[in-house]
C-alpha positions as CSV (number, residue, x, y, z in Angstrom):
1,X,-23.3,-134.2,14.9
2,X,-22.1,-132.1,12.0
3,X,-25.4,-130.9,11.9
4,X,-24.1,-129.3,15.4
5,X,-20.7,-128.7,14.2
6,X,-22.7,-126.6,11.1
7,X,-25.1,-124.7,13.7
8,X,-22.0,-123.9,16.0
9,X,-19.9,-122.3,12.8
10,X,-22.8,-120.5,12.4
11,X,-23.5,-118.8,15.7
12,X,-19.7,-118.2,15.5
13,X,-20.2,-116.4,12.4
14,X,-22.8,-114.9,13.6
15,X,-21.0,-113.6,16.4
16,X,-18.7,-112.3,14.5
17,X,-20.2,-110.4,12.0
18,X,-22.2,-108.7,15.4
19,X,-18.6,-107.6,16.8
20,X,-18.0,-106.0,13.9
21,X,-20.0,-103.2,14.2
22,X,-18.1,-102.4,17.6
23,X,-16.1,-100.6,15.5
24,X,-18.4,-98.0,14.7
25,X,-18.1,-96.5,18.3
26,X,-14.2,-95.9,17.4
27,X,-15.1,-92.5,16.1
28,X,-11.9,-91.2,15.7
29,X,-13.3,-88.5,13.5
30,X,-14.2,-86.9,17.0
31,X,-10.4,-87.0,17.8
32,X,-10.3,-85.0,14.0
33,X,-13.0,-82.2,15.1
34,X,-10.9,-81.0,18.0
35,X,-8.3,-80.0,15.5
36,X,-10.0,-77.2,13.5
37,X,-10.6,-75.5,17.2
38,X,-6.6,-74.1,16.6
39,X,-7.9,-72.6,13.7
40,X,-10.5,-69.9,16.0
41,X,-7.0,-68.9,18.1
42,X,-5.6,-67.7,14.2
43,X,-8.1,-65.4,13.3
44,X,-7.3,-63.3,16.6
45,X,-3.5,-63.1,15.6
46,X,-4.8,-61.8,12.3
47,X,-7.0,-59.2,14.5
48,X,-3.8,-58.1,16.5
49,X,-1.8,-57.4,13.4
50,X,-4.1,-54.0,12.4
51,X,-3.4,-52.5,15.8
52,X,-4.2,-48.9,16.1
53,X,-1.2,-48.1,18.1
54,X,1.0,-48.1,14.8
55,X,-0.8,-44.9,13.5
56,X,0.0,-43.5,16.8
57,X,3.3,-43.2,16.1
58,X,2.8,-41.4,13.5
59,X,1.4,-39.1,15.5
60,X,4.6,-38.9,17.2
61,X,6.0,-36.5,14.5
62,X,3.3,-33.4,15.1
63,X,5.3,-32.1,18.0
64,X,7.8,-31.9,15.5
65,X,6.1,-29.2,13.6
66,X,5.5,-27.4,16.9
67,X,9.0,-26.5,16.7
68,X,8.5,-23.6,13.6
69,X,6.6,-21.8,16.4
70,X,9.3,-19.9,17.1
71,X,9.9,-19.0,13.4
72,X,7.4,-16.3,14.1
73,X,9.1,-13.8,16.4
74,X,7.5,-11.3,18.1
75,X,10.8,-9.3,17.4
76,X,9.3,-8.0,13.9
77,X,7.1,-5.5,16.2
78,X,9.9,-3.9,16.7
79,X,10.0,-2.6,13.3
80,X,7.5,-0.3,14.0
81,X,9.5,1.4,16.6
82,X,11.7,2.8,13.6
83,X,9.6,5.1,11.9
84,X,8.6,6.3,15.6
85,X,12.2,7.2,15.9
86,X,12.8,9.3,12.4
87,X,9.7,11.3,13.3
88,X,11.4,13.1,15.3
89,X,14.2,14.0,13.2
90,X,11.7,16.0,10.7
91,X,10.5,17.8,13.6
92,X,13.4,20.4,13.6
93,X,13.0,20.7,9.7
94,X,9.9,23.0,10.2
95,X,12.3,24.9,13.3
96,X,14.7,25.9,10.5
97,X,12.3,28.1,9.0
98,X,12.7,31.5,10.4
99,X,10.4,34.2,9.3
100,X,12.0,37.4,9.1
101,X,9.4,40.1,7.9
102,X,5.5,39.7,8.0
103,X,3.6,39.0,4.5
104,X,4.0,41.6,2.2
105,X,0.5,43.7,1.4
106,X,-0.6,43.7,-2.5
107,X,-1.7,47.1,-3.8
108,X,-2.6,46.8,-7.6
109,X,-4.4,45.0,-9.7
110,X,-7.1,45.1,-7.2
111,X,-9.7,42.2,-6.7
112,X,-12.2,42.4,-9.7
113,X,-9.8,44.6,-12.0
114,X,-9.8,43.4,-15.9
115,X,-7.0,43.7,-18.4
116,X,-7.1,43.3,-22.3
117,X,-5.5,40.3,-23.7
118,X,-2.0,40.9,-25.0
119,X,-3.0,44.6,-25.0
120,X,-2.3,45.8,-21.2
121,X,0.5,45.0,-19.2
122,X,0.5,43.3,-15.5
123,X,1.7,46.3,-12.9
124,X,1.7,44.9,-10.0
125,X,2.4,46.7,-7.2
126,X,2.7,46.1,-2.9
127,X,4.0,47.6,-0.1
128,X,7.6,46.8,1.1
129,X,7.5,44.5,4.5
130,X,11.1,45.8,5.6
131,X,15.1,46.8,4.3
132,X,15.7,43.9,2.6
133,X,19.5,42.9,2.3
134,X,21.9,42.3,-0.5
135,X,20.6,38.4,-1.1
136,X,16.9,39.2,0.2
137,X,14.2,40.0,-2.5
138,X,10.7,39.7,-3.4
139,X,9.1,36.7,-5.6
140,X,5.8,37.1,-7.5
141,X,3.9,33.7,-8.6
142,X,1.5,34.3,-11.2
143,X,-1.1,31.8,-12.2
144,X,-3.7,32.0,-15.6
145,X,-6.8,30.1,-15.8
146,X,-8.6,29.2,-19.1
147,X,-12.4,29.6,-17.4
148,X,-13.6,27.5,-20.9
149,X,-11.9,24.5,-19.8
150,X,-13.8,22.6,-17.8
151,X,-11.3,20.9,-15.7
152,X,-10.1,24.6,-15.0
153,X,-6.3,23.7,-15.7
154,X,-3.9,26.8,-15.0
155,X,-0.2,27.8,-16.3
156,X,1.8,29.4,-13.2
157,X,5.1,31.1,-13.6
158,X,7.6,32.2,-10.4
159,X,9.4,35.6,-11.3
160,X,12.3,36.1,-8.9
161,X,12.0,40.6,-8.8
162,X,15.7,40.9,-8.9
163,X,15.3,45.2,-8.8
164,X,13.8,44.6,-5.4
165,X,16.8,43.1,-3.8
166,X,18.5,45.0,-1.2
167,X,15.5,47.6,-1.3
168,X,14.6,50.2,1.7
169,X,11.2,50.5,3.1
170,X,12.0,54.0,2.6
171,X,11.9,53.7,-1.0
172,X,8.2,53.0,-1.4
173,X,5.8,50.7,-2.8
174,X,7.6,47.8,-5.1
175,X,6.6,47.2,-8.7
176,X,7.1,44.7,-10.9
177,X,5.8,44.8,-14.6
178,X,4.7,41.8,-16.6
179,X,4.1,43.0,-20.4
180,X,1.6,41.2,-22.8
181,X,4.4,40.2,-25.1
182,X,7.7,39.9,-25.7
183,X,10.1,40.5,-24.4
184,X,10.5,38.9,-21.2
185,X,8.8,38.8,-18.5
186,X,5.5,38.3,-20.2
187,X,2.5,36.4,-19.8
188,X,1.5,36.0,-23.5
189,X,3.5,32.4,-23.2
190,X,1.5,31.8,-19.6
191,X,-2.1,32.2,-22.2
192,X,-0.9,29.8,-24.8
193,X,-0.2,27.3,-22.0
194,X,-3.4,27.3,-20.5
195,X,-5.0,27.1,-23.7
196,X,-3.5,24.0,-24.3
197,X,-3.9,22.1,-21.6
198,X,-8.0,23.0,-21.9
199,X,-7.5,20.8,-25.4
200,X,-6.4,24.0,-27.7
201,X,-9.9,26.0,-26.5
202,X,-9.3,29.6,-26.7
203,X,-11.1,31.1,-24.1
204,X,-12.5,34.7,-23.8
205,X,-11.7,34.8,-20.7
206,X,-9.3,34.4,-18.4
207,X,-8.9,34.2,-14.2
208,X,-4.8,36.1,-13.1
209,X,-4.2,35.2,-10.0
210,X,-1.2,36.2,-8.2
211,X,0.9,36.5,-4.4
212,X,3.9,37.7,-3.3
213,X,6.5,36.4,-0.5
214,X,10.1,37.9,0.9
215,X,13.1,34.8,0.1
216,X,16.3,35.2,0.8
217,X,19.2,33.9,-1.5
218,X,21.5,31.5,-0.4
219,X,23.6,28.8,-2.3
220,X,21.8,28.8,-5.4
221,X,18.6,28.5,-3.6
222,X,16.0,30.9,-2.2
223,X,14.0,30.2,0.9
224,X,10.8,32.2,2.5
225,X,11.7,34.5,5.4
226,X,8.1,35.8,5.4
227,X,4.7,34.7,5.2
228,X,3.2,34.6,1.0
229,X,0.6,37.3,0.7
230,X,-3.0,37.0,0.2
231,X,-4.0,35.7,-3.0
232,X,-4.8,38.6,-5.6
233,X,-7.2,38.3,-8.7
234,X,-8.7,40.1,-12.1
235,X,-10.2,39.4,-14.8
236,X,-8.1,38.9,-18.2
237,X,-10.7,39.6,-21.4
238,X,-9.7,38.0,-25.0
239,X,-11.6,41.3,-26.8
């Protein structure tokens, strides 16, 4: 009988220690893998945090700098429309001048002459172009070129002929003397400035050129009231 009782405890034992593994199948950790699945749906929050649309705003600003568009008015062409408009008014400058006579006609030195430096006078003579009045008078420009400077520089003078003023064209040819040297007028100042602007070079010889035109006196001033001449020249030797 206890041999019974002994086999009984045994199978009871048995039994139990076969219900235990039962537990096995509670596999709660299954319960436990459902919970990293959240973790998935926070890695697309992250994603919607770097949206693009943020740098579109910034965008939003550009049409601001449209505005300075304006800035750059067309207006400023109408600058040029100014100097069009003072044009113009030079226009009757050149009217102003009235020519009374006609160019006056040179006589002596002719084309080709020669003079003696410091030794012969200039008498240069030309016929009268009309009666000349009280403030009305011939002007002789005279011009000397150094022909051993190679850059050709010139002195010119402007003599006003103050014994032709008021002349008649009955009175004859006009003359007008310029002497060698002193005194006034002369040319021998006219040689040394040539000279020096050639770099001191003396030359031995020299290119006189020389034209006449009619002015009239007024205010201080003299402007042309005929055409200037033709250009005369000779030949001024150093021996």
């Amino acid at each position: 009988m206890k041999a019974l009782i002994i086999t009984l405890l045994i199978a009871l034992f048995a039994v139990g220690c076969a219900s235990t593994p039962t537990p096995a199948p509670t596999a709660v950790p299954p319960t436990d893998i459902p919970t990293p699945i959240p973790q998935p749906t926070q890695a697309p929050t992250n994603t919607a945090l770097p949206p693009t649309p943020t740098t579109a705003p910034s965008a939003t600003p550009l049409p601001a700098t449209s505005t300075p568009i304006p800035t750059t008015p067309a207006p400023t062409a109408t600058n040029t429309f100014v100097p069009v408009t003072r044009q113009p008014t030079s226009v009757p400058t050149a009217t102003q001048v009235a020519l009374k006579f006609g160019a006056p006609e040179l006589l002596e030195p002719k084309d080709g002459d020669t003079r003696r430096l410091r030794r012969d006078a200039f008498v240069f003579r030309w016929n009268p172009v009309g009666d000349l009045e009280q403030n009305e008078c011939y002007q002789l420009r005279l011009r000397i070129t150094n022909l051993a400077d190679p850059a050709q520089h010139y002195a010119e003078q402007t003599y006003l002929v103050e014994s032709s003023c008021n002349s008649k064209i009955g009175g004859g040819v006009v003359e007008f003397v310029v002497s060698g040297r002193a005194p006034a007028p002369n040319y021998d100042g006219l040689v040394d400035e040539a000279n020096g602007l050639a770099g001191g070079i003396d030359s031995q010889e020299y290119l006189v050129q020389w034209d006449v035109v009619t002015v009239v006196r007024q205010d201080g001033t003299v402007a042309p009231i005929s055409p200037v001449s033709a250009t005369g020249e000779f030949r001024l030797l150093a021996q």
